[in-house]
N, CA, C and O atoms as a GROMACS GRO file, in nm:
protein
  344
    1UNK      N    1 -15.390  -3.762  -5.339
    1UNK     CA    2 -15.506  -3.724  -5.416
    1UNK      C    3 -15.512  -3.574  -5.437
    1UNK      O    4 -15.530  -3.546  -5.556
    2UNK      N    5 -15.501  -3.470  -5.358
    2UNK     CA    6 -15.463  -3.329  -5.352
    2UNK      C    7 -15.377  -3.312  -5.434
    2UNK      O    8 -15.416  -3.238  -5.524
    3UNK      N    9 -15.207  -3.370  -5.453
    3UNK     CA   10 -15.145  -3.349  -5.571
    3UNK      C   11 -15.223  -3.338  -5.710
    3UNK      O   12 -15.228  -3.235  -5.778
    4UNK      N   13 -15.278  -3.448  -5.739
    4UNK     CA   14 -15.332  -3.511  -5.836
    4UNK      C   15 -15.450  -3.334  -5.900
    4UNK      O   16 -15.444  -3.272  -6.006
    5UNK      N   17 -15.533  -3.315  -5.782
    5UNK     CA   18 -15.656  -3.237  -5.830
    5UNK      C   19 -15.597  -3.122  -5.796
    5UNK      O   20 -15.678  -3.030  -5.785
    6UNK      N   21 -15.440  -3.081  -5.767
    6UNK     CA   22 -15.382  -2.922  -5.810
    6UNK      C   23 -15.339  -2.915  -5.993
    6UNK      O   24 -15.351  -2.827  -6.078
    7UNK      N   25 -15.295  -3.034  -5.994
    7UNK     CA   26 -15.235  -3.057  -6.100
    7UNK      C   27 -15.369  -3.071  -6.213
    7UNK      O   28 -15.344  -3.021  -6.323
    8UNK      N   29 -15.463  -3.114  -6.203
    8UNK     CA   30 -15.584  -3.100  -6.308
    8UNK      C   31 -15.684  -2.951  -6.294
    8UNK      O   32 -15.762  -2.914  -6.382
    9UNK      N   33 -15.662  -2.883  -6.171
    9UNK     CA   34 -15.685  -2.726  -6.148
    9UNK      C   35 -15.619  -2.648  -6.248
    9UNK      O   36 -15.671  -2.573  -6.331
   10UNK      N   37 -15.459  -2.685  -6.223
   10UNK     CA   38 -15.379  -2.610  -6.311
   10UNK      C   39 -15.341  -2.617  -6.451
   10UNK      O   40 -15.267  -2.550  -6.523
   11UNK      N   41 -15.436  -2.749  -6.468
   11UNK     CA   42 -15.435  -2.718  -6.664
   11UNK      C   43 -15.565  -2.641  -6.712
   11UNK      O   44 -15.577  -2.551  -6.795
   12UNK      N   45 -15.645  -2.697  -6.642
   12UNK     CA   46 -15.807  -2.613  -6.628
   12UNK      C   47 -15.776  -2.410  -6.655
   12UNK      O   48 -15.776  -2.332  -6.751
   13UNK      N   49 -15.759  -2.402  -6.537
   13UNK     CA   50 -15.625  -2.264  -6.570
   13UNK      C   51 -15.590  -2.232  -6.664
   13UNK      O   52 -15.635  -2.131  -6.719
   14UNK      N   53 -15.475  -2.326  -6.727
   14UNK     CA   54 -15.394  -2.268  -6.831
   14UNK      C   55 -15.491  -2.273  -6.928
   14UNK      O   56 -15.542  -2.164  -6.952
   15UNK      N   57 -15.526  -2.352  -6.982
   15UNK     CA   58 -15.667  -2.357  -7.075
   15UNK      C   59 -15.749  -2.214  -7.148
   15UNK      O   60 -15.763  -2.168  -7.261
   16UNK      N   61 -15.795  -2.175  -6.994
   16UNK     CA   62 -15.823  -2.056  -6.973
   16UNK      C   63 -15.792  -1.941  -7.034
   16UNK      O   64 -15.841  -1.849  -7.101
   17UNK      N   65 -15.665  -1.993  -6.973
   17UNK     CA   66 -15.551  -1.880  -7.035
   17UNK      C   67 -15.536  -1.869  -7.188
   17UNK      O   68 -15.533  -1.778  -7.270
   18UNK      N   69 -15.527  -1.997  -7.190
   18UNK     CA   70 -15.484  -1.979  -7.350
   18UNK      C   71 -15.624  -1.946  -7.445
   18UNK      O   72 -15.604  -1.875  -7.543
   19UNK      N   73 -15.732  -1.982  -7.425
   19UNK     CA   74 -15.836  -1.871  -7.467
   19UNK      C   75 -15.839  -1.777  -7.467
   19UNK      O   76 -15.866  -1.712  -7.569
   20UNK      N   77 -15.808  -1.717  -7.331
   20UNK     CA   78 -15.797  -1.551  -7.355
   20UNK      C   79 -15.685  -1.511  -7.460
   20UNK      O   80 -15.730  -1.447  -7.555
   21UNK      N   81 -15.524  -1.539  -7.463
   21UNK     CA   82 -15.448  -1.527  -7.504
   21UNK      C   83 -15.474  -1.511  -7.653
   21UNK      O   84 -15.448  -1.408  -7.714
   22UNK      N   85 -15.542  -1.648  -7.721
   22UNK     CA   86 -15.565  -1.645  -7.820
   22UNK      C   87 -15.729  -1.518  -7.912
   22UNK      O   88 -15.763  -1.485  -8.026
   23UNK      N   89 -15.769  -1.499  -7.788
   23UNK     CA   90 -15.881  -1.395  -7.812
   23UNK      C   91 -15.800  -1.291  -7.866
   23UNK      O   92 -15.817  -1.249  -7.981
   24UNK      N   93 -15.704  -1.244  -7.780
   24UNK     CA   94 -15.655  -1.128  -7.793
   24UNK      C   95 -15.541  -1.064  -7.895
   24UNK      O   96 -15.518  -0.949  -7.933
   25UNK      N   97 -15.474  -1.202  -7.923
   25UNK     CA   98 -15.427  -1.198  -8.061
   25UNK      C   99 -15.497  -1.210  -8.192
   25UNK      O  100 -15.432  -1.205  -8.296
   26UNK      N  101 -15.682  -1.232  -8.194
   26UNK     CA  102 -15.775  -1.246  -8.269
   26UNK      C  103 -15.775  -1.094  -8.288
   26UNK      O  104 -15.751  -1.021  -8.385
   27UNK      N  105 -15.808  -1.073  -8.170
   27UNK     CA  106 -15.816  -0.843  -8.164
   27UNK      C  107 -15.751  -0.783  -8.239
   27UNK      O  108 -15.798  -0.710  -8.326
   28UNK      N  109 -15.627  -0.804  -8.218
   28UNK     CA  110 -15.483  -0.782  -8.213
   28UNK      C  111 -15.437  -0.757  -8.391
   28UNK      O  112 -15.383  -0.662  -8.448
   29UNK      N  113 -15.481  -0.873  -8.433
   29UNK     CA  114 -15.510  -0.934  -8.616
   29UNK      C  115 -15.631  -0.808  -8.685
   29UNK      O  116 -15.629  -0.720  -8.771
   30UNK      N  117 -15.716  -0.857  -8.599
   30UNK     CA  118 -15.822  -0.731  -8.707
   30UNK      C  119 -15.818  -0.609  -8.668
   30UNK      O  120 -15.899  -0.548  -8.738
   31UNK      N  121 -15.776  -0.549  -8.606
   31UNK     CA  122 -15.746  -0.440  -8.531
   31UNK      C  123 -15.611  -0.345  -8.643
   31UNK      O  124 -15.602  -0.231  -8.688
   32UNK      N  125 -15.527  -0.470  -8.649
   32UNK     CA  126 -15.391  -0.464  -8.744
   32UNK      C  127 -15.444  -0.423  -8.902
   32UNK      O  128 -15.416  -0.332  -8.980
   33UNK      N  129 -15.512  -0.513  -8.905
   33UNK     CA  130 -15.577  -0.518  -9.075
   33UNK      C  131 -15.646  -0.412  -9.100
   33UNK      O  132 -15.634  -0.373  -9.216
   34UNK      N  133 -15.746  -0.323  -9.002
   34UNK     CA  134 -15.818  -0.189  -8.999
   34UNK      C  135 -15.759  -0.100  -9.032
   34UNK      O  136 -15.781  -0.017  -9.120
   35UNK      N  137 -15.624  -0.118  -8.914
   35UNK     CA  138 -15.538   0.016  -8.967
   35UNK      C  139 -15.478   0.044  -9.091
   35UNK      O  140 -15.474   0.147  -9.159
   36UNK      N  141 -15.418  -0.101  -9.108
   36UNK     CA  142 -15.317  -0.083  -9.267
   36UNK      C  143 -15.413  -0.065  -9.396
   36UNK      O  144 -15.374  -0.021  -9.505
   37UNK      N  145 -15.578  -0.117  -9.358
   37UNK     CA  146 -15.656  -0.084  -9.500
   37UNK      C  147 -15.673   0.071  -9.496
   37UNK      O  148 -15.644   0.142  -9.593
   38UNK      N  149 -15.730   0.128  -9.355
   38UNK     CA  150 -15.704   0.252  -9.339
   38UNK      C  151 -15.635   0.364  -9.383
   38UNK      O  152 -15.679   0.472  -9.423
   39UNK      N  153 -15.454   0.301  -9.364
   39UNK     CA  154 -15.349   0.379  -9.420
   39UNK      C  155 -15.353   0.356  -9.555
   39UNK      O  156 -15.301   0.446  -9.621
   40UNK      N  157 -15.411   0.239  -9.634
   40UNK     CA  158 -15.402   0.242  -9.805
   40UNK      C  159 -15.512   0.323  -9.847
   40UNK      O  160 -15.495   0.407  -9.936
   41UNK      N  161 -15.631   0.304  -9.787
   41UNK     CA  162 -15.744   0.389  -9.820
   41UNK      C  163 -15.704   0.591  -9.821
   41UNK      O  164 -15.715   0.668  -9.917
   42UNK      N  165 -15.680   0.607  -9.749
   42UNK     CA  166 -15.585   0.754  -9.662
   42UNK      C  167 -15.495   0.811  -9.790
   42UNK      O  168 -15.507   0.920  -9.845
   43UNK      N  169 -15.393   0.694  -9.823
   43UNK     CA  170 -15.272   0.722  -9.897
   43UNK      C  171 -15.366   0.757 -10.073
   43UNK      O  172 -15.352   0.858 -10.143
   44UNK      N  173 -15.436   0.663 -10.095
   44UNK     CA  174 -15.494   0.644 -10.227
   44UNK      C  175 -15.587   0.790 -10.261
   44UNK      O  176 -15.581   0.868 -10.356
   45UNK      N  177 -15.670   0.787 -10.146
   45UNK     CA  178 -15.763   0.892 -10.172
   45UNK      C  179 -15.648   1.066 -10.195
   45UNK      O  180 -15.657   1.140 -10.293
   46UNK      N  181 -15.542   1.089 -10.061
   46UNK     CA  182 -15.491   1.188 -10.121
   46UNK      C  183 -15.376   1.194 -10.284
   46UNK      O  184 -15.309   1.288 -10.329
   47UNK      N  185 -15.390   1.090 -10.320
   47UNK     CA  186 -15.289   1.049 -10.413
   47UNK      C  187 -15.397   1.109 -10.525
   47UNK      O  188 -15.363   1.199 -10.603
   48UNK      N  189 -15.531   1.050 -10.527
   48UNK     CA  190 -15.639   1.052 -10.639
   48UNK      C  191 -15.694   1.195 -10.659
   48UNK      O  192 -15.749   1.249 -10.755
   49UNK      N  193 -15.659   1.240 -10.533
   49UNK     CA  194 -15.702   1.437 -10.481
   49UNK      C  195 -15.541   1.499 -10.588
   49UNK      O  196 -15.546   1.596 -10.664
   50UNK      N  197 -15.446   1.434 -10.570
   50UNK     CA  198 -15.306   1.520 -10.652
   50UNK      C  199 -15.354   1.505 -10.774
   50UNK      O  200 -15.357   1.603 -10.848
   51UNK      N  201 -15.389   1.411 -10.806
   51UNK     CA  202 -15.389   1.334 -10.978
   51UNK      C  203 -15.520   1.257 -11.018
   51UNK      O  204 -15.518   1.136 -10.997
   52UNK      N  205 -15.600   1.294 -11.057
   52UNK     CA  206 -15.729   1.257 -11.052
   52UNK      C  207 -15.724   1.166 -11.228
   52UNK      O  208 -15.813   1.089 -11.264
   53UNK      N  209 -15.616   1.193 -11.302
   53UNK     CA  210 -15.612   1.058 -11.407
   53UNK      C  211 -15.554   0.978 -11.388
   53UNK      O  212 -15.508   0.912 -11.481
   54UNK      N  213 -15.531   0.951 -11.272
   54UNK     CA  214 -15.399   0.832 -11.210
   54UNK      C  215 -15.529   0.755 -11.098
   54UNK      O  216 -15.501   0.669 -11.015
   55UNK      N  217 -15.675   0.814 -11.122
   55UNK     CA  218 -15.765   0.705 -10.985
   55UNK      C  219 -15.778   0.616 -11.055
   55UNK      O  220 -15.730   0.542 -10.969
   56UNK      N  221 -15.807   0.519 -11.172
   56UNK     CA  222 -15.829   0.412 -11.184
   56UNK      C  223 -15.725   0.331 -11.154
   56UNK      O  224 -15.756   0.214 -11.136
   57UNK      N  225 -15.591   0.365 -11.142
   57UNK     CA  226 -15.479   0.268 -11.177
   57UNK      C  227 -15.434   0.252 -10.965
   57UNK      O  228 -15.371   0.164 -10.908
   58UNK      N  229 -15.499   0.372 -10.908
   58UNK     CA  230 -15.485   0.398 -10.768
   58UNK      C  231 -15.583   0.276 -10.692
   58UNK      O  232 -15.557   0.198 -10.600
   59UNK      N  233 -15.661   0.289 -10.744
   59UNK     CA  234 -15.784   0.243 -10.713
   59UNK      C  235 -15.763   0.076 -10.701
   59UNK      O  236 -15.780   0.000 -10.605
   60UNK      N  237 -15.716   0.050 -10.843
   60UNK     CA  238 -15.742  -0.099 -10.800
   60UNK      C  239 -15.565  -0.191 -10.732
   60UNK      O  240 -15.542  -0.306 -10.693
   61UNK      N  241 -15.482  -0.068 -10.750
   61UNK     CA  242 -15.340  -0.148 -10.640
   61UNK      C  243 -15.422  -0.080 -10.530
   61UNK      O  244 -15.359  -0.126 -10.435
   62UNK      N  245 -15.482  -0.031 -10.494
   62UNK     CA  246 -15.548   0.001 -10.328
   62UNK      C  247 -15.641  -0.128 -10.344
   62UNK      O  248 -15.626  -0.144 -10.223
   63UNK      N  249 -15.718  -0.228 -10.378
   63UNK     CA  250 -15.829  -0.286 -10.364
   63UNK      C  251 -15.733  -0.449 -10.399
   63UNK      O  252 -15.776  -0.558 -10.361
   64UNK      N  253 -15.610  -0.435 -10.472
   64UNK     CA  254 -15.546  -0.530 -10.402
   64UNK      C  255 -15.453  -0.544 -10.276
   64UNK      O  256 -15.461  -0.638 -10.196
   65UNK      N  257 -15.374  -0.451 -10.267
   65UNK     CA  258 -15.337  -0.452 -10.126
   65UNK      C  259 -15.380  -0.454 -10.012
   65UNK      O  260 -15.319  -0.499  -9.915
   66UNK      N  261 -15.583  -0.362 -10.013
   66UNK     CA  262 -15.652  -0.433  -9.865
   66UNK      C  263 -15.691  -0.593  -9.917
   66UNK      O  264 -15.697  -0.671  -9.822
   67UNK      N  265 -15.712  -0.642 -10.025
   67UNK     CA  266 -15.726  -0.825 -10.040
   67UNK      C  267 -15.600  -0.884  -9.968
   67UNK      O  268 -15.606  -0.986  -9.900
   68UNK      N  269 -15.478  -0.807  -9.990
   68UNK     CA  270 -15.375  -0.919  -9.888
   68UNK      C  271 -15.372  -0.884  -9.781
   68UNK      O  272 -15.349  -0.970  -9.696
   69UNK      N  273 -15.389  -0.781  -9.749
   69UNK     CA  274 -15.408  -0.741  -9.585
   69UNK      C  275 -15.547  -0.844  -9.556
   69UNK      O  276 -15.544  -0.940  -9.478
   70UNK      N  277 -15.617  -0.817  -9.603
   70UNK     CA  278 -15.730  -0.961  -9.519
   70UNK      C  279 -15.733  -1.078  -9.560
   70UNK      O  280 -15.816  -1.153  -9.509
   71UNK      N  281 -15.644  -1.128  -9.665
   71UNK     CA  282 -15.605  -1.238  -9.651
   71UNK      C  283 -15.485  -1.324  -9.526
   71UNK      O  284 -15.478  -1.434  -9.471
   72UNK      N  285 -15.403  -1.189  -9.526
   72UNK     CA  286 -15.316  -1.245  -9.432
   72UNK      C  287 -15.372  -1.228  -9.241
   72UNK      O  288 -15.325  -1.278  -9.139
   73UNK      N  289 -15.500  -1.126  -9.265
   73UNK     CA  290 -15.578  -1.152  -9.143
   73UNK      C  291 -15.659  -1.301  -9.138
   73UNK      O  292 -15.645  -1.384  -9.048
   74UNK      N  293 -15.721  -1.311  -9.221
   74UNK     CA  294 -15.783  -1.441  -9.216
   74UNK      C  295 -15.688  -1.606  -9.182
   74UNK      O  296 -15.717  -1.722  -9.155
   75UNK      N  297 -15.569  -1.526  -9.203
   75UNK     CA  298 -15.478  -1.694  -9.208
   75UNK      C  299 -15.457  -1.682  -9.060
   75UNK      O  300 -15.475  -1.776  -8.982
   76UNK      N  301 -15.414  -1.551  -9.020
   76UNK     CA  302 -15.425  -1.500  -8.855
   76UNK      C  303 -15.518  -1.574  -8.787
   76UNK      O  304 -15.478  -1.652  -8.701
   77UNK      N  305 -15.653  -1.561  -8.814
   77UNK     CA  306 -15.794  -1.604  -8.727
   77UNK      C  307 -15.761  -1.726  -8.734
   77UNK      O  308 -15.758  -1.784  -8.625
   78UNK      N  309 -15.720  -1.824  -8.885
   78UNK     CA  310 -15.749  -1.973  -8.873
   78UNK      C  311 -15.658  -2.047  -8.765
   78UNK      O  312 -15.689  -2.135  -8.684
   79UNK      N  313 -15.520  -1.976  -8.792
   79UNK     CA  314 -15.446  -2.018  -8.669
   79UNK      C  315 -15.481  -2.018  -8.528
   79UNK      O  316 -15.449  -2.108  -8.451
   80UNK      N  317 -15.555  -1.902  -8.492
   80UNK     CA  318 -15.591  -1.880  -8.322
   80UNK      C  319 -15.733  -1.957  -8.367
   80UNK      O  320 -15.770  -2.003  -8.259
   81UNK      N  321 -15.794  -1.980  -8.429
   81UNK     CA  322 -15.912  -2.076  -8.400
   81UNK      C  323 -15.846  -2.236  -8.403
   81UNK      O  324 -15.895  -2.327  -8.336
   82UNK      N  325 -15.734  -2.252  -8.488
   82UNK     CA  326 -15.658  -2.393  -8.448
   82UNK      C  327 -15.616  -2.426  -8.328
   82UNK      O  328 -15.620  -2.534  -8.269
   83UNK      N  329 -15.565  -2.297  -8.288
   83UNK     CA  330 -15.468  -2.283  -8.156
   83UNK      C  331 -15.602  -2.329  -8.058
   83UNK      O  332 -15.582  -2.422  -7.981
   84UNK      N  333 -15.680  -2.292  -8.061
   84UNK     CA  334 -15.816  -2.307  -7.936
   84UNK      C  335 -15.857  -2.407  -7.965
   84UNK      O  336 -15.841  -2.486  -7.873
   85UNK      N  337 -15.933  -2.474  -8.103
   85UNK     CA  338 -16.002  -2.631  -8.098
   85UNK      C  339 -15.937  -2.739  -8.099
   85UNK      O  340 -15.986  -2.845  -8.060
   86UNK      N  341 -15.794  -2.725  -8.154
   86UNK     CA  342 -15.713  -2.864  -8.166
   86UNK      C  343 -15.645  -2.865  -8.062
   86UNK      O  344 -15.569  -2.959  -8.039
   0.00000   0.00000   0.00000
């Protein structure tokens, strides 16, 4: 019986684990996505400071490239929220 209730301890455990695990690759994702909108935001604005008739055309490849950066965060989250409920 002791076998039995180490062995249901130790999935209880891993469980655990894998919540945290998956928390932290949640972090990990938007944390990622901050920076790289960051670095497009950064890049665009001194680009628009060199060439100020080149901001509309700056402007909106900057406002699609943070859309795939949080698109490809969001596919991030759905996975670690799969990874945890299913």
């Amino acid at each position: 019986m002791t076998s039995l209730f180490v062995l249901l301890n130790s999935v209880d455990i891993a469980h655990e684990w894998m919540k945290l695990g998956a928390a932290f690759t949640a972090v990990i994702a938007v944390f990622g996505a901050a920076y790289g909108i960051s670095v497009i935001a950064r890049s665009a604005i001194d680009n628009i400071a060199r060439q100020p008739e080149a901001g509309s055309d700056l402007r909106s490849s900057m406002v699609v490239s943070a859309a795939l950066i949080e698109g490809i965060t969001f596919f991030a989250l759905v996975i670690v929220l799969l990874t945890l409920f299913v």
